[in-house]
C-alpha positions as CSV (number, residue, x, y, z in Angstrom):
1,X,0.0,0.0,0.0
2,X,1.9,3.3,-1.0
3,X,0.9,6.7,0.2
4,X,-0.6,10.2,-0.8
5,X,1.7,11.6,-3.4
6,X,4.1,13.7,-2.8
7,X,2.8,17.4,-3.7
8,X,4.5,19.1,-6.4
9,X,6.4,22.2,-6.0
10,X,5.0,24.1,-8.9
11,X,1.4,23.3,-7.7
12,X,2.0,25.3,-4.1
13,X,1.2,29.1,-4.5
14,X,4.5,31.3,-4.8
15,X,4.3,34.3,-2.3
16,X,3.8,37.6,-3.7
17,X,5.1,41.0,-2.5
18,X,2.1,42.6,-0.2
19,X,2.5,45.9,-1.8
20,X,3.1,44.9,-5.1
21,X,0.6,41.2,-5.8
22,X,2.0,40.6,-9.3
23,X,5.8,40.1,-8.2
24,X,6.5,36.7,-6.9
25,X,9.3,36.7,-4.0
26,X,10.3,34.3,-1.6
27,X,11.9,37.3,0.9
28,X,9.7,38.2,4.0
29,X,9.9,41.4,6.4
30,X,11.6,39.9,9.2
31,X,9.4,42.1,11.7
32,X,6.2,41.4,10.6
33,X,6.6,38.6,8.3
34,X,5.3,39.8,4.5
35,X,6.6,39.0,1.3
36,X,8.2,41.5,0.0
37,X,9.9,42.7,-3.6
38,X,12.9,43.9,-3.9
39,X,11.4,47.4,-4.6
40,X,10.7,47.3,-0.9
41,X,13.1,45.7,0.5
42,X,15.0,47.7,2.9
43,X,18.3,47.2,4.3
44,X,17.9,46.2,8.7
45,X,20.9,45.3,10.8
46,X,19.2,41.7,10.4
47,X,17.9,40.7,6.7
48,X,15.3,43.5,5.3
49,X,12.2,44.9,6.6
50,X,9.0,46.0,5.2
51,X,8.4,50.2,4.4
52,X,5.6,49.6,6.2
53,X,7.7,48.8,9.4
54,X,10.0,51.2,8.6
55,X,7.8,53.7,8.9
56,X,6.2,52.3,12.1
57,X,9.8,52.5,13.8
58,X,10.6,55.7,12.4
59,X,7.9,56.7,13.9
60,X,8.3,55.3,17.8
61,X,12.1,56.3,17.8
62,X,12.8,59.1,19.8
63,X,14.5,61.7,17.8
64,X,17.5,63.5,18.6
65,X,17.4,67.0,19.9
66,X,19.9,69.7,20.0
67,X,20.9,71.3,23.4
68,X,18.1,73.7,23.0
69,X,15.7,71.1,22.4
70,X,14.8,71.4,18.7
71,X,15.5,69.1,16.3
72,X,18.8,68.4,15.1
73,X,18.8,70.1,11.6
74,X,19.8,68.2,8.6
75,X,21.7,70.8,7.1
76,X,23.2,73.5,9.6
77,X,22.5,77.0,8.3
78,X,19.7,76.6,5.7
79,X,17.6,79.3,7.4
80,X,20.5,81.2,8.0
81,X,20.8,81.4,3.9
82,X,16.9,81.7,3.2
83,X,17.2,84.9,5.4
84,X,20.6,86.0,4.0
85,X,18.6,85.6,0.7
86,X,15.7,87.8,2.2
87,X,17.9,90.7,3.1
88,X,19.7,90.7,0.2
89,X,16.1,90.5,-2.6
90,X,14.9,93.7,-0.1
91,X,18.0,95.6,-0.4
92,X,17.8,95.3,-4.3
93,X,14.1,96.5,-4.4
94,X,15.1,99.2,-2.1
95,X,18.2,100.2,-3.7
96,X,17.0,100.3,-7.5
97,X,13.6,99.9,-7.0
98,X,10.8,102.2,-6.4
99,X,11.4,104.8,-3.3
100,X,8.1,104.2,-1.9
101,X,9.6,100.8,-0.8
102,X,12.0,102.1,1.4
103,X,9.3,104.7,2.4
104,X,6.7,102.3,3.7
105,X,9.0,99.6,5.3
106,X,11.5,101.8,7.4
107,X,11.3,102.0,11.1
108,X,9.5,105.5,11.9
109,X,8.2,105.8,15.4
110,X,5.7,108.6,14.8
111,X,5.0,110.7,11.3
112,X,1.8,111.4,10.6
113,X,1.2,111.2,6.8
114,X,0.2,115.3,6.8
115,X,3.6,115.9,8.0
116,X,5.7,112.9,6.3
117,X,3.8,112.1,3.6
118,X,3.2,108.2,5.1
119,X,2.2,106.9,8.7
120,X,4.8,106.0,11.2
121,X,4.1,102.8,14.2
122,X,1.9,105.1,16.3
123,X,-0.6,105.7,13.1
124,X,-1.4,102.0,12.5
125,X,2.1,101.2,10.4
126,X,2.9,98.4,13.1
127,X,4.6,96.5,9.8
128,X,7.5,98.3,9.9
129,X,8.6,96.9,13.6
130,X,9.4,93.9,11.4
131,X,9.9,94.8,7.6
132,X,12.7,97.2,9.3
133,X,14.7,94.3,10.2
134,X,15.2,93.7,6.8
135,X,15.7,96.4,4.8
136,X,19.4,97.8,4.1
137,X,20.2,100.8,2.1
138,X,23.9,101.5,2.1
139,X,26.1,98.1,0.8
140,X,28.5,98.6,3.4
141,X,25.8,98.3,6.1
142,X,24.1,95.0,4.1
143,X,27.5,93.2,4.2
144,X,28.6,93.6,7.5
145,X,25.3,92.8,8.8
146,X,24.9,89.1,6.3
147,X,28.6,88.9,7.1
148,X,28.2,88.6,11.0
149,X,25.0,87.2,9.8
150,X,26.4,84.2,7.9
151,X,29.1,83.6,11.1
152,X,27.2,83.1,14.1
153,X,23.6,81.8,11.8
154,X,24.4,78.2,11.2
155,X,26.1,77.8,14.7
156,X,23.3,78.5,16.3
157,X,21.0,76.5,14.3
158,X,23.0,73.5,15.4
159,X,22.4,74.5,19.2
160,X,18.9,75.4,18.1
161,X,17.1,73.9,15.2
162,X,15.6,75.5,12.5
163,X,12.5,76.7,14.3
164,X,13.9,78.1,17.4
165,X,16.9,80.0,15.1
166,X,14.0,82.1,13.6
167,X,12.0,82.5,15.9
168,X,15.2,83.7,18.1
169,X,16.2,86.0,14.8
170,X,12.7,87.7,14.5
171,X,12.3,88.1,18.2
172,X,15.5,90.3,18.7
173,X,15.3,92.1,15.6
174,X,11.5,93.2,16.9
175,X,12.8,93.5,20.5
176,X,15.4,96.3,19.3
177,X,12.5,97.5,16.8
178,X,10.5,98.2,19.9
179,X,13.4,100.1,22.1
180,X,13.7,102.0,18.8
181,X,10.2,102.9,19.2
182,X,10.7,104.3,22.7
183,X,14.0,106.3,22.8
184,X,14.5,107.3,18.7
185,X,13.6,111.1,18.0
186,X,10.4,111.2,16.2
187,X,10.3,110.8,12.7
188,X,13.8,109.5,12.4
189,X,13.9,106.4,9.9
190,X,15.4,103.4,11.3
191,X,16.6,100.4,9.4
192,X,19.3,97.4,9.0
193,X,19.3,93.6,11.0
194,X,21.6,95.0,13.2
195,X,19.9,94.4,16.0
196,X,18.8,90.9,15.2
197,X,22.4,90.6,14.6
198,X,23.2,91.9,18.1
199,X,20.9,89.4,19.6
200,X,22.3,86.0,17.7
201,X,25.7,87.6,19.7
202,X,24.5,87.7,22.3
203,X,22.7,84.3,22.6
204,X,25.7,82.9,21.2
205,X,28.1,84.2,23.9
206,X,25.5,82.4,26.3
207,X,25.5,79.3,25.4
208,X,28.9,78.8,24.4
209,X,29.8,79.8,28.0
210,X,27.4,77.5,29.4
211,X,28.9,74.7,27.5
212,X,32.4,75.6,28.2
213,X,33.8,76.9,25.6
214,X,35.9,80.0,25.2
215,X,33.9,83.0,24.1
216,X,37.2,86.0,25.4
217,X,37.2,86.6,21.4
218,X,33.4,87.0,21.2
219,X,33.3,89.2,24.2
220,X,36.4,91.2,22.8
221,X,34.5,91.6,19.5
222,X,31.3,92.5,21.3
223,X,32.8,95.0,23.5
224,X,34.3,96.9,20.0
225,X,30.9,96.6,18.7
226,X,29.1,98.2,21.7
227,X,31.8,101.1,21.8
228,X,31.7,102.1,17.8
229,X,27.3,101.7,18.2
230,X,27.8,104.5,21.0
231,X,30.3,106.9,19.6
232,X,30.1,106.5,15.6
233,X,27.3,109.4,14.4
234,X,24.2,107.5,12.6
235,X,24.1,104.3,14.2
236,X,21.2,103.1,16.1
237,X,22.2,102.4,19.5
238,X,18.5,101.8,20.4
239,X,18.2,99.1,18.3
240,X,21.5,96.8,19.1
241,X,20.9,97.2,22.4
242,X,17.1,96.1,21.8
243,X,18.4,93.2,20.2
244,X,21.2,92.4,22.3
245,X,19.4,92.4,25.6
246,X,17.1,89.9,24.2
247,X,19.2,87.8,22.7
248,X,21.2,87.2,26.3
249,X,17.6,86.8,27.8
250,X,17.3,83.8,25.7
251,X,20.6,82.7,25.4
252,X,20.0,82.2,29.2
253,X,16.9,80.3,28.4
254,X,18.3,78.3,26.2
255,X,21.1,77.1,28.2
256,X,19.8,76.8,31.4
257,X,16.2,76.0,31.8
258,X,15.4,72.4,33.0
259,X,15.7,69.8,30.5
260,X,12.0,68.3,31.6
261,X,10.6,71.3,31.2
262,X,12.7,73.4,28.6
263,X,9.7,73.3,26.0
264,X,7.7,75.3,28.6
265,X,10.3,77.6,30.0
266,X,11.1,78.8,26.2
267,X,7.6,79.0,25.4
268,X,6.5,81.6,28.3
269,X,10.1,83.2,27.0
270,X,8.6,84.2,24.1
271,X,5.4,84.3,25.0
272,X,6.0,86.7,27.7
273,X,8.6,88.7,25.3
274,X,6.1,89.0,22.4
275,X,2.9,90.0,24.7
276,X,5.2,92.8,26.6
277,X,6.4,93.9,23.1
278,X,2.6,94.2,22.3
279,X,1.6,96.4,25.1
280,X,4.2,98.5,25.0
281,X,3.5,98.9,21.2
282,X,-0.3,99.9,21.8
283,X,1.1,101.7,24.7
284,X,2.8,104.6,23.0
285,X,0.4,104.5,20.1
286,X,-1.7,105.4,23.1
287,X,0.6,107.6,25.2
């Protein structure tokens, strides 16, 4: 008596890719299990894995943060260049462009438009707190600023991540926008990044220092930059200082809040910064 014959090979049903039902494979995902094609195959310490489980672990792996607690950024000093980029369009549409451009985004405190021809912060312009920050008119001025700019912009994105680096960059240059506000002589036009520039200095010198490195060049440079801002005619002290005093606010932030609760310290940081700013806007407006 013989037994049940023996099955044939060709007669059993050939796996096929989960993804992909009219490629036959005989590789599985070795987390789950799945056929898979070599079109999604990919590479694991152990045999390949499915995109479908490498999308699942991507997804439950902690990612790595930078000592400010943002993500670590791909490509250190990307925003640095968008803004860079910013500055630079602006100054060409200032420079050779229409005049009303630098006319409605310079920094004037108070000009009524019967007087100056356009309306300064305290007649509604609020826009030129920020557009300000950008706009350059000499090309001395421009290169200095993208200059100092381009040095301490992608070292601070790598202590930062992208999202704290601008917010950090539009913060200070607002924050010295704002002291411009209160202690420039009415009707005198304001301009430059110099005092978003200022801030990143300052920030920088914080955390360096709190991480141990050696910032006596940094302070040496700051300390020629804070004399020339207070003796050279033309150069808005009110706005580097603005900038600058911010900047070491957060630079403090940065470095020193808790690690369990950084997220919140940095948010009432600029939350608090930004809703002062605010009131003292609407305050002289008032006033």
């Amino acid at each position: 008596m013989t037994g049940p014959p023996a099955p044939d090979p060709q007669s059993e049903a050939t796996p096929r890719c989960y993804r992909h039902p009219d490629r036959e494979t005989w590789i599985r995902c070795q987390r789950c299990g799945r056929p898979i094609c070599p079109d999604c195959m990919r590479p694991a310490s152990v045999g390949f894995h499915c995109p479908d489980c490498v999308a699942e672990g991507a997804r439950t792996q902690r990612q790595p943060r930078t000592v400010g607690g943002g993500f670590v950024p791909q490509t250190p000093g990307r925003v640095t260049i968008a803004l860079i980029a910013v500055n630079v369009v602006v100054f060409v549409l200032a420079r050779f462009g229409s005049t009303e451009i630098y006319a409605q985004t310079v920094m004037l405190p108070d000009c009524a438009p019967r007087r100056c021809g356009v309306s300064g912060v305290d007649q509604g312009a609020w826009w030129r707190l920020i557009t300000s920050v950008f706009l350059h008119t000499e090309l001395l001025h421009i290169l200095f600023n993208m200059y100092a700019l381009w040095i301490f912009g992608p070292v601070l994105e790598r202590f930062l991540g992208y999202a704290r680096f601008l917010a950090l960059y539009l913060t200070c240059g607002i924050a010295g926008s704002v002291v411009v506000l209160y202690f420039s002589p009415e009707g005198q036009g304001t301009l430059g990044a110099s005092g978003a520039i200022f801030g990143l200095f300052g920030t920088a010198i914080i955390m360096m220092r709190a991480r141990g490195m050696d910032v006596t060049s940094l302070l040496v440079l700051l300390g020629i930059n804070l004399v020339i801002t207070f003796t050279v005619p033309n150069i808005s002290w009110q706005g580097h200082l603005g900038g600058l005093l911010a900047g070491l606010m957060f630079g403090a932030v940065f470095a020193y809040a808790p690690r369990a609760h950084r997220n919140l310290v940095q948010g009432l940081a600029f939350g608090g910064l930004w809703a002062a700013m605010i009131a003292l806007v609407v305050a002289h407006a008032a006033g």
